[in-house]
OpenMM code with the backbone's topology and positions (N, CA, C; nanometers):
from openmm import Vec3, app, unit

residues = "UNK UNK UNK UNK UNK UNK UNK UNK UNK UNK UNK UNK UNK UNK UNK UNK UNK UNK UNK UNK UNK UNK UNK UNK UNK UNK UNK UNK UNK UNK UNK UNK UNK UNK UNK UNK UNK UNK UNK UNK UNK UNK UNK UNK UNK UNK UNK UNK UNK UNK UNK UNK UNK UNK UNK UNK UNK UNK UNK UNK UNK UNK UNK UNK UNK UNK UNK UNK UNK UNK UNK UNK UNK UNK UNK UNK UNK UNK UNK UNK UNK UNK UNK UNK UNK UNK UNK UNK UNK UNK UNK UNK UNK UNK UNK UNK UNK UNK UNK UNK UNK UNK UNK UNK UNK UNK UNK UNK UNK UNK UNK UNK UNK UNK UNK UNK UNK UNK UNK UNK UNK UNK UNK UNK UNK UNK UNK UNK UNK UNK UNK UNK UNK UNK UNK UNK UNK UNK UNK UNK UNK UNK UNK UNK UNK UNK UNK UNK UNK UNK UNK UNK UNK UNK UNK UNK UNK UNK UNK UNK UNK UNK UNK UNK UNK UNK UNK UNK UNK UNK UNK UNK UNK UNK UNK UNK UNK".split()
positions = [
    Vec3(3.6531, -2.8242, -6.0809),
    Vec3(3.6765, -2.6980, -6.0198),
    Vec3(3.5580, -2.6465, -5.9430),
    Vec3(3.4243, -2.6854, -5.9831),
    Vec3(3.3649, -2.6388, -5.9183),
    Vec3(3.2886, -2.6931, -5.7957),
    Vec3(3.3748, -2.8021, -5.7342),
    Vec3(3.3159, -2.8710, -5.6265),
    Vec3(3.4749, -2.8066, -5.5184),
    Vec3(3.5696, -2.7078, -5.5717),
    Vec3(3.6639, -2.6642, -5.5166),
    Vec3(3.6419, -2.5347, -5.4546),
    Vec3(3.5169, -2.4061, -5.5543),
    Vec3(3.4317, -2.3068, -5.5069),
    Vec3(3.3499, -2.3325, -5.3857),
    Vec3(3.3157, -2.4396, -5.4245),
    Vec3(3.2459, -2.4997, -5.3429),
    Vec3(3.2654, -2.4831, -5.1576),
    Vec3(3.3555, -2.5585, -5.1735),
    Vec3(3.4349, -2.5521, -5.0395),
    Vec3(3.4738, -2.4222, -4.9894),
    Vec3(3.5409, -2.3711, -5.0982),
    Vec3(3.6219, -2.2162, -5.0333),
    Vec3(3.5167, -2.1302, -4.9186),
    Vec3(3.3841, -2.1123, -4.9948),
    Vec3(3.2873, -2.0181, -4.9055),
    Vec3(3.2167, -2.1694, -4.7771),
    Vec3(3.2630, -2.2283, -4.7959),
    Vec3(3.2060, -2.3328, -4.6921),
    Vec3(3.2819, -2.3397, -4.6053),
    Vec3(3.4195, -2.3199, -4.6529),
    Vec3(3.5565, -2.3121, -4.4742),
    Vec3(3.5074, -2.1934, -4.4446),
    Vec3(3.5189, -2.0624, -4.5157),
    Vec3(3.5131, -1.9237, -4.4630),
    Vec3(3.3910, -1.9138, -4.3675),
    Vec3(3.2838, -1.9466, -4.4457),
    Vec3(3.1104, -1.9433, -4.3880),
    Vec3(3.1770, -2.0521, -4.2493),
    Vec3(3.2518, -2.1619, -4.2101),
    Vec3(3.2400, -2.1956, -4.0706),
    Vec3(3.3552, -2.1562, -3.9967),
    Vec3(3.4637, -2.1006, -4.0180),
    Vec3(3.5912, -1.9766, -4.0098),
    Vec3(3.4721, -1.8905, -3.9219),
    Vec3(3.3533, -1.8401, -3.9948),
    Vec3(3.2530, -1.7096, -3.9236),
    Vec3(3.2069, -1.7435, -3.8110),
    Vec3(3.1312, -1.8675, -3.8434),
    Vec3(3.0314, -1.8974, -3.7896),
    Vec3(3.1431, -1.9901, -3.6347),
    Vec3(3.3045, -2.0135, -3.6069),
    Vec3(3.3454, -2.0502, -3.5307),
    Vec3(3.3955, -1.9049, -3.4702),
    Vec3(3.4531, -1.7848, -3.5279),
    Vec3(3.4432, -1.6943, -3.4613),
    Vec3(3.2981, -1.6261, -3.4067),
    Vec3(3.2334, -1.6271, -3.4282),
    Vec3(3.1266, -1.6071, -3.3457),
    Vec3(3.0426, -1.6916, -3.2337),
    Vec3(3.0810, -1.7569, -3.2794),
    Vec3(3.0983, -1.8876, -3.1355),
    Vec3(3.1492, -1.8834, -3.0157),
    Vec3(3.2599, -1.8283, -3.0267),
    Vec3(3.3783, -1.7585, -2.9784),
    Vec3(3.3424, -1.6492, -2.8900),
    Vec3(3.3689, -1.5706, -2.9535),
    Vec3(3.3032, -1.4309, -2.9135),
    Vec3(3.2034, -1.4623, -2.8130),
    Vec3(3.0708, -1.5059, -2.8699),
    Vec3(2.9526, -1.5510, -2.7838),
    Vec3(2.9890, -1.6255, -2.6769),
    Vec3(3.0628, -1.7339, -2.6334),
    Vec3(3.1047, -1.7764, -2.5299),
    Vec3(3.1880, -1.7012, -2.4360),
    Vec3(3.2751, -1.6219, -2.4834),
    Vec3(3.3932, -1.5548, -2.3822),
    Vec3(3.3270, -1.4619, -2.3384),
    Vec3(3.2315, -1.3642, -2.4115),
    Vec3(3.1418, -1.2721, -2.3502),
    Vec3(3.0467, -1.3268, -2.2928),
    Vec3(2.9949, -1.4678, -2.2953),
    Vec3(2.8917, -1.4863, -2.1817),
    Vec3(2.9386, -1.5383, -2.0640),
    Vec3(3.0978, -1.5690, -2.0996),
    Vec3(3.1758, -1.5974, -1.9139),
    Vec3(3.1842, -1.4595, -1.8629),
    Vec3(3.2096, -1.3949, -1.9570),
    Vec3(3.2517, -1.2382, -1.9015),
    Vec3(3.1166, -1.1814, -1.8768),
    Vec3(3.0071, -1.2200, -1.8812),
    Vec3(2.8669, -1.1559, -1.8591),
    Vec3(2.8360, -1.2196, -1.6662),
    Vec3(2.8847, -1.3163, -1.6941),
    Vec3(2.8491, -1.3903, -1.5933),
    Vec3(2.9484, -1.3337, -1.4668),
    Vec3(3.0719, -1.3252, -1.4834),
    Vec3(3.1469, -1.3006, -1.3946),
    Vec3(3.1315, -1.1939, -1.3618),
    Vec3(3.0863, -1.0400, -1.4548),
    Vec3(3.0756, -0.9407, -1.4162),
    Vec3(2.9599, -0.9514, -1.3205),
    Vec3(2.8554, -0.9738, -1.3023),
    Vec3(2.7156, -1.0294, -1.2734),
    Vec3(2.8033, -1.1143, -1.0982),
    Vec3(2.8572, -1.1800, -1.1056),
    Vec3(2.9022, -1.2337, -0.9406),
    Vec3(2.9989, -1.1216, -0.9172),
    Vec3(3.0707, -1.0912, -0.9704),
    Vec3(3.1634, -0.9860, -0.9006),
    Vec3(3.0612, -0.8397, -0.8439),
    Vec3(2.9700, -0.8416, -0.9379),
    Vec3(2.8972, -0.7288, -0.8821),
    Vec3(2.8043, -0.7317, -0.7039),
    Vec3(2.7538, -0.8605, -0.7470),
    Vec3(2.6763, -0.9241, -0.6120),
    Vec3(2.7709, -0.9357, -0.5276),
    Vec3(2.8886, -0.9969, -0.5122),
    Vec3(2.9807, -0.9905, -0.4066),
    Vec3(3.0325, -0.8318, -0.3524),
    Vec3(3.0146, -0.7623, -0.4800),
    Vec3(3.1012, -0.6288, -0.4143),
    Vec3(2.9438, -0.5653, -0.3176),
    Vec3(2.8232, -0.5881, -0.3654),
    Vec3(2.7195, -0.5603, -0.2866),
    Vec3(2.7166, -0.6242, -0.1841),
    Vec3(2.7272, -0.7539, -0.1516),
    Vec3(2.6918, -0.7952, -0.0016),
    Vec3(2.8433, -0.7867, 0.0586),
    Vec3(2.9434, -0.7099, 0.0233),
    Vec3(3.0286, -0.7222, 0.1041),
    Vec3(3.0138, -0.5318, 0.1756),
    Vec3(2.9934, -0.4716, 0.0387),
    Vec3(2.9065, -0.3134, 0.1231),
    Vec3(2.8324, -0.3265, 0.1941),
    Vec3(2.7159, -0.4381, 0.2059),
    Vec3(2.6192, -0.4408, 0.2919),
    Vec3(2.6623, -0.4998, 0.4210),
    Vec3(2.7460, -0.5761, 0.4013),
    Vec3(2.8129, -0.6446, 0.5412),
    Vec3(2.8862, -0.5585, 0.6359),
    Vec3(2.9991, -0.4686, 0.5719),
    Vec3(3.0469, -0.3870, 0.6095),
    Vec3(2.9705, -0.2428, 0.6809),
    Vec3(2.8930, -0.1787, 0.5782),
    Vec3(2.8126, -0.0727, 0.5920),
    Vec3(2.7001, -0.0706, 0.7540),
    Vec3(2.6582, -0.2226, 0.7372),
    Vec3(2.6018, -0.2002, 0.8235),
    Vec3(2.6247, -0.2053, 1.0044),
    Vec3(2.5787, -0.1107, 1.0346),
    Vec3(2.6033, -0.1045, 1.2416),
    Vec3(2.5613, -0.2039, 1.2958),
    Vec3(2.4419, -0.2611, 1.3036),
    Vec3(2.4541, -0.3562, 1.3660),
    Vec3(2.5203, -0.4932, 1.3257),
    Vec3(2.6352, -0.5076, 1.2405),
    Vec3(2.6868, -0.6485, 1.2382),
    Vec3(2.8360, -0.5694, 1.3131),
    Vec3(2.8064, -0.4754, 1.3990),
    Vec3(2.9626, -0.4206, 1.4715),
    Vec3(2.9870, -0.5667, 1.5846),
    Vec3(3.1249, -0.5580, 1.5930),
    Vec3(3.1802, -0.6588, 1.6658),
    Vec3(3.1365, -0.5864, 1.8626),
    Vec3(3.1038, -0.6958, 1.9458),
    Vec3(3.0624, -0.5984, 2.0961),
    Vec3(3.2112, -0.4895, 2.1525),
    Vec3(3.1903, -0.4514, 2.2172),
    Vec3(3.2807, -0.4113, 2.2965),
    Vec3(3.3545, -0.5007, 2.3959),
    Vec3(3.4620, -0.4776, 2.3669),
    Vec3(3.6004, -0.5819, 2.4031),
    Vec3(3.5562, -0.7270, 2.4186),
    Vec3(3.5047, -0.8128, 2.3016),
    Vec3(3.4324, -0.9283, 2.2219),
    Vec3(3.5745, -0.9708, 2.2592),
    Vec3(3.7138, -0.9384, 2.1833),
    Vec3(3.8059, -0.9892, 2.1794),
    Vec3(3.9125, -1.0783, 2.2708),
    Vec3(3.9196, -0.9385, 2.3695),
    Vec3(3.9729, -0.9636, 2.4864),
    Vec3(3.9100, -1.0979, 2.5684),
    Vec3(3.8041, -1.0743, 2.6127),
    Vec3(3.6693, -1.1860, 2.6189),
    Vec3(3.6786, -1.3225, 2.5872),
    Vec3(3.7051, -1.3284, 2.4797),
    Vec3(3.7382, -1.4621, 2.3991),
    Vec3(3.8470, -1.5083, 2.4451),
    Vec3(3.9367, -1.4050, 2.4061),
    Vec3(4.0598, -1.5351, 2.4870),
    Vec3(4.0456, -1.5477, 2.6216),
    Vec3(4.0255, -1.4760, 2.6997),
    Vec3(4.0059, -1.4453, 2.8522),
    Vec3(3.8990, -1.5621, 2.8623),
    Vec3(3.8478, -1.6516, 2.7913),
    Vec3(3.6824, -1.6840, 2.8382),
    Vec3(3.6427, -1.7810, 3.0138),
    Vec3(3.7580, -1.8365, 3.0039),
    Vec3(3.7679, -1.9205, 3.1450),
    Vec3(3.6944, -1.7797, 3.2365),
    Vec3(3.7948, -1.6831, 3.2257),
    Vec3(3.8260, -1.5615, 3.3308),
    Vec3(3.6599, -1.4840, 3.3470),
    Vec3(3.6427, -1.4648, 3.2072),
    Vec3(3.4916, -1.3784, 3.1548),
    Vec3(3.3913, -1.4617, 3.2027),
    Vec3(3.3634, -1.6016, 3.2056),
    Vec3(3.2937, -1.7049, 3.2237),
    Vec3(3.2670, -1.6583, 3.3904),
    Vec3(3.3828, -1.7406, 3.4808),
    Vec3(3.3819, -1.6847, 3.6366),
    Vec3(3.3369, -1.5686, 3.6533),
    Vec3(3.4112, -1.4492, 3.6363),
    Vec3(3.3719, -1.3313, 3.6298),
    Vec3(3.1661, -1.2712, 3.6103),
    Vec3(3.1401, -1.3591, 3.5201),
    Vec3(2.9662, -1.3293, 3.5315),
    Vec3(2.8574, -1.4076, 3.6346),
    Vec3(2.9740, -1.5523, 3.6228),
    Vec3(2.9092, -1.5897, 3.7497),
    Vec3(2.9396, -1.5739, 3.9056),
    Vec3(3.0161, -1.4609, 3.9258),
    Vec3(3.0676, -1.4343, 4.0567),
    Vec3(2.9554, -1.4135, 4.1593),
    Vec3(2.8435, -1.3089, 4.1239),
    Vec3(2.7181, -1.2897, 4.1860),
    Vec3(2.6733, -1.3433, 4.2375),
    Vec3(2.6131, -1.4617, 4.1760),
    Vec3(2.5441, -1.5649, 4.2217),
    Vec3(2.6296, -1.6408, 4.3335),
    Vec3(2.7925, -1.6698, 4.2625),
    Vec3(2.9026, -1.7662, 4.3357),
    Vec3(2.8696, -1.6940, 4.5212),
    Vec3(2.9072, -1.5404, 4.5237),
    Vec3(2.8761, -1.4794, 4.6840),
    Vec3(2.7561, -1.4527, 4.6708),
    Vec3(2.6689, -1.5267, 4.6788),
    Vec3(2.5128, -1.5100, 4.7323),
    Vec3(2.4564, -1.3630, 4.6931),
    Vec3(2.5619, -1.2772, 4.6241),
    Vec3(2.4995, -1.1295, 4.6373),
    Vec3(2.3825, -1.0845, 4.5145),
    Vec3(2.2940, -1.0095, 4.5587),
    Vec3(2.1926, -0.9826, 4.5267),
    Vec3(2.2110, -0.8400, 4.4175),
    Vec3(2.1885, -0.8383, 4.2992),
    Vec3(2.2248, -0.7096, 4.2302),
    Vec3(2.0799, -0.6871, 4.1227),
    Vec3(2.0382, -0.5461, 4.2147),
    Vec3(1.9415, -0.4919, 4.0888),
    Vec3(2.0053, -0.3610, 4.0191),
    Vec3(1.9602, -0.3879, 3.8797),
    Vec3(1.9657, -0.3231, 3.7706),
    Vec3(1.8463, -0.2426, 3.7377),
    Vec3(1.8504, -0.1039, 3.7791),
    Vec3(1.6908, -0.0303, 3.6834),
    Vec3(1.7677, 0.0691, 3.6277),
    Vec3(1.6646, 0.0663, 3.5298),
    Vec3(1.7213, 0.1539, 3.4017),
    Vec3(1.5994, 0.2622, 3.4027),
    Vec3(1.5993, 0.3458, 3.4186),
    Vec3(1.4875, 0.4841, 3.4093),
    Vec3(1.3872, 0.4399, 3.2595),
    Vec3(1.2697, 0.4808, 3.2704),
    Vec3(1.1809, 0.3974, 3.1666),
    Vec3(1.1963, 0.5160, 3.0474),
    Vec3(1.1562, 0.6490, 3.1241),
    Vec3(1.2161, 0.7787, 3.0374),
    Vec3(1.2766, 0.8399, 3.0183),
    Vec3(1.3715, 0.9166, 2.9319),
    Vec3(1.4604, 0.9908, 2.9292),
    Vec3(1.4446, 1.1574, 2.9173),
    Vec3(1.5267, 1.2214, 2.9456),
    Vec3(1.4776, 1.3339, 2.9598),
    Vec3(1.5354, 1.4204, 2.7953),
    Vec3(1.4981, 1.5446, 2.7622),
    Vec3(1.5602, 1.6309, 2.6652),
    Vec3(1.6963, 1.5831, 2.6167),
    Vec3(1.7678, 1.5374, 2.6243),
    Vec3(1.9246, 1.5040, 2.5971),
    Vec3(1.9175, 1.3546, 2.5336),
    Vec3(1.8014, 1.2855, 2.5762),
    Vec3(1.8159, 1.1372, 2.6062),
    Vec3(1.9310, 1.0608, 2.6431),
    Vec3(1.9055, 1.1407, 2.7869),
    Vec3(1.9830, 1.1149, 2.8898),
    Vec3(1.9032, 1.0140, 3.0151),
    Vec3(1.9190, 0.9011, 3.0866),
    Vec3(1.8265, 0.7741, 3.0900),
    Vec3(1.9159, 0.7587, 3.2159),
    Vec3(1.8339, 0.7301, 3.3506),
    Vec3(1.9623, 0.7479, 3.4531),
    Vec3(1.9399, 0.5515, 3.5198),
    Vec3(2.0422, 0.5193, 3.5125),
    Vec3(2.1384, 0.3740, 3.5651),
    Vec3(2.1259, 0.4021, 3.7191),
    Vec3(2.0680, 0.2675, 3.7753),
    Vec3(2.0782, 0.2801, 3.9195),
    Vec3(2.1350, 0.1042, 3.9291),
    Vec3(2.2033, 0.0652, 3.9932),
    Vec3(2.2377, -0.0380, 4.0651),
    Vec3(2.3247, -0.0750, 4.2286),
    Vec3(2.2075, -0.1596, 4.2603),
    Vec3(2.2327, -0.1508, 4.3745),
    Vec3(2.2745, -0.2705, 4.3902),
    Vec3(2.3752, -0.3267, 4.5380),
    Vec3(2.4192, -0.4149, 4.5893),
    Vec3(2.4138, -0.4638, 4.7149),
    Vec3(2.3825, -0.6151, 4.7308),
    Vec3(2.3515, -0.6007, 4.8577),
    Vec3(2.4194, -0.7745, 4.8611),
    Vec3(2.5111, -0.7848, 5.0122),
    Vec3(2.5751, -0.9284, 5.0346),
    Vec3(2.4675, -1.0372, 5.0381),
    Vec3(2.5143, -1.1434, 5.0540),
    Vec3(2.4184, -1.2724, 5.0886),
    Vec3(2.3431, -1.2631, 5.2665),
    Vec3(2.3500, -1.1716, 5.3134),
    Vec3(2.2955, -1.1123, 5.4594),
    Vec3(2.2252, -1.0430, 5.4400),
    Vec3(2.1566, -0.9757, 5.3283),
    Vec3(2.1116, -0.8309, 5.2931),
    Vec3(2.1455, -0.7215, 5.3402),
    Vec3(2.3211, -0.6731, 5.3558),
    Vec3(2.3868, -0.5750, 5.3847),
    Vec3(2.4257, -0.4849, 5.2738),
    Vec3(2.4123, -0.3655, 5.2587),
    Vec3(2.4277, -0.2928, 5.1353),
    Vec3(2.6072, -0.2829, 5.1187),
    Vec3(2.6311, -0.2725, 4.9954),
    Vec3(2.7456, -0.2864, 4.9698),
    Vec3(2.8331, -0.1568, 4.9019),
    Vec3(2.9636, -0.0873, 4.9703),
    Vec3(2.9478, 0.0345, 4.9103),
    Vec3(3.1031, 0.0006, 4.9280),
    Vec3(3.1470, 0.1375, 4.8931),
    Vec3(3.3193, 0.1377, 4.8271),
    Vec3(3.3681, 0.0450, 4.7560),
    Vec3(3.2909, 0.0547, 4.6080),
    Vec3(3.3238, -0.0654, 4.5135),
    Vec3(3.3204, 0.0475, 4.3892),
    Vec3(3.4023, 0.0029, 4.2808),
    Vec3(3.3975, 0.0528, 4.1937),
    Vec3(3.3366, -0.0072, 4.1091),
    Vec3(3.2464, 0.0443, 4.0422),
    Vec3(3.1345, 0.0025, 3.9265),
    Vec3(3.1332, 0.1244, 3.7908),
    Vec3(3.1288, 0.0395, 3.6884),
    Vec3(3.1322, 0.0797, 3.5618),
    Vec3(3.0664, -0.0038, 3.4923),
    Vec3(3.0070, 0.0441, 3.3994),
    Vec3(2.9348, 0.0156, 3.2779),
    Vec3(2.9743, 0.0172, 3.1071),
    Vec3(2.9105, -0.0256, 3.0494),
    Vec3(2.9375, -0.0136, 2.9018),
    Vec3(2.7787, -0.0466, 2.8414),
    Vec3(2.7187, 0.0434, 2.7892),
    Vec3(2.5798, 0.0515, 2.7338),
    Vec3(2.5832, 0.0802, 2.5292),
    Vec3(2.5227, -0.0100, 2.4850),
    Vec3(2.5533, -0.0112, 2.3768),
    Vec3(2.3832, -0.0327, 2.3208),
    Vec3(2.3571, -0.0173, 2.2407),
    Vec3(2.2539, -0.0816, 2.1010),
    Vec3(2.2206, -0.1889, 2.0411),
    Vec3(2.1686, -0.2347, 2.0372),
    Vec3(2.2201, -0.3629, 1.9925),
    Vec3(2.1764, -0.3524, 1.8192),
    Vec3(2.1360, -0.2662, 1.7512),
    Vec3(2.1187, -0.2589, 1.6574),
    Vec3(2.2591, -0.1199, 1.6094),
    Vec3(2.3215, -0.1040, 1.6702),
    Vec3(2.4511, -0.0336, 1.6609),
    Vec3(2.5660, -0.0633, 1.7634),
    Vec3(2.6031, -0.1541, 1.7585),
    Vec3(2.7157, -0.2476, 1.8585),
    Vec3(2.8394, -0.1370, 1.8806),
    Vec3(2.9100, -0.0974, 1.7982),
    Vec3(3.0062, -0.0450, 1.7814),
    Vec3(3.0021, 0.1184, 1.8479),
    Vec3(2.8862, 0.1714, 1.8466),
    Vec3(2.8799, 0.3122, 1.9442),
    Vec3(2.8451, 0.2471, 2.0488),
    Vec3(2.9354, 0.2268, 2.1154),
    Vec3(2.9012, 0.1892, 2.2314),
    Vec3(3.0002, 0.3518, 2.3588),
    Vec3(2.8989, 0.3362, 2.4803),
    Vec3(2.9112, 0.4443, 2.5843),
    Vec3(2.9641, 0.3778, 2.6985),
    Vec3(3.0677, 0.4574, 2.7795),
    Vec3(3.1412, 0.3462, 2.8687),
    Vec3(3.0614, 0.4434, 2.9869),
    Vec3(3.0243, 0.4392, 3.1164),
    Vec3(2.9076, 0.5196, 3.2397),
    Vec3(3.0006, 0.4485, 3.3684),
    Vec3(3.0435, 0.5746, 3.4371),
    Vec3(3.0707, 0.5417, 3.5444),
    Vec3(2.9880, 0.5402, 3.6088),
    Vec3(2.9634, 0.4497, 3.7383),
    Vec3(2.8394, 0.5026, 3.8217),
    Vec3(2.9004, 0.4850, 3.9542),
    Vec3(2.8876, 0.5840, 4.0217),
    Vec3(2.9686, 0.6532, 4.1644),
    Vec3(2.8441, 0.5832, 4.2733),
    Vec3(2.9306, 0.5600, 4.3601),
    Vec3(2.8646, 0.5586, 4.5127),
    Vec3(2.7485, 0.6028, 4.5551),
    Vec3(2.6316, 0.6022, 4.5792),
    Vec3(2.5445, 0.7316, 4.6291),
    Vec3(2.5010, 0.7220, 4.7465),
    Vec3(2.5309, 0.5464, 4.7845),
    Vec3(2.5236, 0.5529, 4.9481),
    Vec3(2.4249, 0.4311, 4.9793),
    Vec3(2.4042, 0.3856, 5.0426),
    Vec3(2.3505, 0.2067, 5.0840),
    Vec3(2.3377, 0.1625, 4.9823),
    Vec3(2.4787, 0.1151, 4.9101),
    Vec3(2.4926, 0.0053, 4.8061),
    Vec3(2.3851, 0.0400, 4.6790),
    Vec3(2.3935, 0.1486, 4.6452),
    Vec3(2.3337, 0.2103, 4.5247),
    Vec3(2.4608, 0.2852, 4.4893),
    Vec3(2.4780, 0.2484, 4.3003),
    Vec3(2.5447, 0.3342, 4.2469),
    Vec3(2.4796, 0.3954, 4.1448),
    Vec3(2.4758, 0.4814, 4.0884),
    Vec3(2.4078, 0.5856, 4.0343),
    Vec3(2.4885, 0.6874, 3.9275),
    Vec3(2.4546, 0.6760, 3.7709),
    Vec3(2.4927, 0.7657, 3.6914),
    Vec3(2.4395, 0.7601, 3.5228),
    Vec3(2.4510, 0.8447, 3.4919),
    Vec3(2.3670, 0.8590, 3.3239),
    Vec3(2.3808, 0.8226, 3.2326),
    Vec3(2.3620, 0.7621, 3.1119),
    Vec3(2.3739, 0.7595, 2.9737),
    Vec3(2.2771, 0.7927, 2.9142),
    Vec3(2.3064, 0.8479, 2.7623),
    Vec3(2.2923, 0.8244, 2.6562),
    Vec3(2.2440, 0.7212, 2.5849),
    Vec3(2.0938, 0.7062, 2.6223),
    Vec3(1.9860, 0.6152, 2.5460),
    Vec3(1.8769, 0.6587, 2.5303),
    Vec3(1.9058, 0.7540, 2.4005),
    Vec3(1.7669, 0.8214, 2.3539),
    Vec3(1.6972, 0.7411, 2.2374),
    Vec3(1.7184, 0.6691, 2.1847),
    Vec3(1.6130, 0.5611, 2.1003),
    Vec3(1.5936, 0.4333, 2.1944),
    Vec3(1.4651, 0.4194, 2.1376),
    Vec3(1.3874, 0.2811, 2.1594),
    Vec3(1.4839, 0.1630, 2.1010),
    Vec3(1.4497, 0.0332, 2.1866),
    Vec3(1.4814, -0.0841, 2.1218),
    Vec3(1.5662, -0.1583, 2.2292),
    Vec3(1.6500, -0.2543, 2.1528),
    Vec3(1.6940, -0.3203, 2.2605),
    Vec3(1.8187, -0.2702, 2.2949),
    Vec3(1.8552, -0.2764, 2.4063),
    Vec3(1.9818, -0.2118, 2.4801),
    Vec3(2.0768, -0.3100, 2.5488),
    Vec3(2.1652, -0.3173, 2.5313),
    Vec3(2.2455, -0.3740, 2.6005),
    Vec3(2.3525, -0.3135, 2.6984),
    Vec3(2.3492, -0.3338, 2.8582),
    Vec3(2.4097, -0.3063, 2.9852),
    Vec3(2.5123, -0.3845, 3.0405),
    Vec3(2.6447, -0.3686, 3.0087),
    Vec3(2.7821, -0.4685, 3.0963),
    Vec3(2.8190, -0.3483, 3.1910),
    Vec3(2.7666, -0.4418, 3.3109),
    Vec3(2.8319, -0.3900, 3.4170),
    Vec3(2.9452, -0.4407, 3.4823),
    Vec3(3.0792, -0.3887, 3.5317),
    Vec3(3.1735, -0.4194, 3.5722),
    Vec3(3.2157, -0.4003, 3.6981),
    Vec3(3.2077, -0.4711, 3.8212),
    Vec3(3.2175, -0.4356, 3.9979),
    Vec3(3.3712, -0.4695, 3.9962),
    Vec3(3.4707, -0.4030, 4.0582),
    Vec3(3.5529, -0.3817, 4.1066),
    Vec3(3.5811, -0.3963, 4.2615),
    Vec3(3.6687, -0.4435, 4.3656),
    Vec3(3.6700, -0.4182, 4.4488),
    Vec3(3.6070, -0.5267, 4.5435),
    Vec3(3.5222, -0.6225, 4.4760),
    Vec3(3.4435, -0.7601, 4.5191),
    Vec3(3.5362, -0.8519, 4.5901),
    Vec3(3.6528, -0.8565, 4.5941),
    Vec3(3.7307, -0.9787, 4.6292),
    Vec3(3.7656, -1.0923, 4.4709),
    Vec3(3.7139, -1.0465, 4.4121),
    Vec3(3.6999, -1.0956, 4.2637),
    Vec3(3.6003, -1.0227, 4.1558),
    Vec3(3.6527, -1.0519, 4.0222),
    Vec3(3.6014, -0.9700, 3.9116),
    Vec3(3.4709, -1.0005, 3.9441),
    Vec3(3.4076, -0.8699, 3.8691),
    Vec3(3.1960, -0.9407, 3.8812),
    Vec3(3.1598, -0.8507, 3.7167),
    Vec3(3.1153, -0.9383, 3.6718),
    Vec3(3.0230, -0.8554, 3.6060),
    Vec3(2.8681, -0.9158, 3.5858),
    Vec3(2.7900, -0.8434, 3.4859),
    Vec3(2.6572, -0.8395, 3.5021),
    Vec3(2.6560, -0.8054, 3.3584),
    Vec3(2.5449, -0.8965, 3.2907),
    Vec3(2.4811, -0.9017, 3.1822),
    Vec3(2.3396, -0.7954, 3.1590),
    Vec3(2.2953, -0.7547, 3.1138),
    Vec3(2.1524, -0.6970, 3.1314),
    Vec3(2.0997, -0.6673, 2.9347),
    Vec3(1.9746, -0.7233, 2.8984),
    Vec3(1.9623, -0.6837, 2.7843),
    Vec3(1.8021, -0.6498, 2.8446),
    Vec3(1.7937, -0.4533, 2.7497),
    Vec3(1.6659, -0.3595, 2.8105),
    Vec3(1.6068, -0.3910, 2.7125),
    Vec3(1.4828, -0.3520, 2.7279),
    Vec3(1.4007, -0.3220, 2.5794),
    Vec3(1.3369, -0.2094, 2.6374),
    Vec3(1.3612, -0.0665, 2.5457),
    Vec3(1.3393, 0.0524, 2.6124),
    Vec3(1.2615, 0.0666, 2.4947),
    Vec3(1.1259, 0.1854, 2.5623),
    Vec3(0.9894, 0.2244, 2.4556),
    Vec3(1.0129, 0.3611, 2.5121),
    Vec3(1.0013, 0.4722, 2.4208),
    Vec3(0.9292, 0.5396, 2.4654),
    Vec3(0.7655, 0.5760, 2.4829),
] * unit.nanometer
topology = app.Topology()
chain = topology.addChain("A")
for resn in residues:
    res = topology.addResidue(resn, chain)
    for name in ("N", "CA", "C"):
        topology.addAtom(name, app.Element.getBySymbol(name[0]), res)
């Protein structure tokens, strides 16, 4: 009988010692998983949260269009035409920053009754982006304002209308005050 005592507290004592085994394992998957679920829910706030991972302005359209977008930037060059871009170095009280671009044919003839527009964005905030008309002002200068009161890098899509074909224009600033 007494090699039968024996046993009894020897199943129970590993009965314990397998529930706690137990326990200890399912809570250290569950330690672990809480622990990745947490890191994922952080870099997916951080992914989200942040402005500059904003998608560009009409990125989309673009993409499928790309044959079209492709031609379209190289049109400039395609008619010999000559296009400067200045961007005012300072801005005034408003940080308000005045856009001048001018045009001129492969003859050096100034180029006017064209419609030109812009889209000026951040590049460390993609998604506020400012759409700038810029009107006529007369020998192939068009002329009008934005909204670029911080430093850094800037990004300028300009859009010509009226060319005989789409044009646009790339421009990345790096503005100091």
């Amino acid at each position: 009988m007494s090699s039968q005592t024996e046993l009894k507290p020897s199943v129970e004592t590993q009965q314990k010692d397998e529930r706690r085994a137990k326990r200890f394992y399912i809570g250290l998957v569950l330690l672990l998983f809480a622990i990745q679920a947490t890191i994922l829910g952080t870099a997916l706030k951080l992914a989200i949260g942040d402005p500059a991972l904003a998608v560009v302005p009409d990125y989309h359209q673009a993409a499928l269009n790309w044959d079209e977008s492709y031609r379209a930037s190289l049109a400039s060059d395609r008619l010999g035409w000559n296009v400067d871009v200045i961007v005012s170095k300072v801005s005034d009280s408003n940080g308000q920053r005045a856009i001048s671009v001018e045009l001129h044919n492969q003859q050096g003839k100034t180029l006017d009754d064209l419609n030109v527009d812009a889209v000026v964005y951040r590049h460390a905030d993609a998604g506020a982006f400012q759409a700038v008309d810029l009107p006529s002002t007369g020998e192939g200068r068009y002329l009008g304002m934005a909204s670029m009161p911080q430093q850094g890098l800037w990004q300028l899509e300009v859009t010509v209308d009226g060319a005989g074909e789409p044009m646009t224009l790339s421009r990345t600033l790096e503005l100091e005050d």
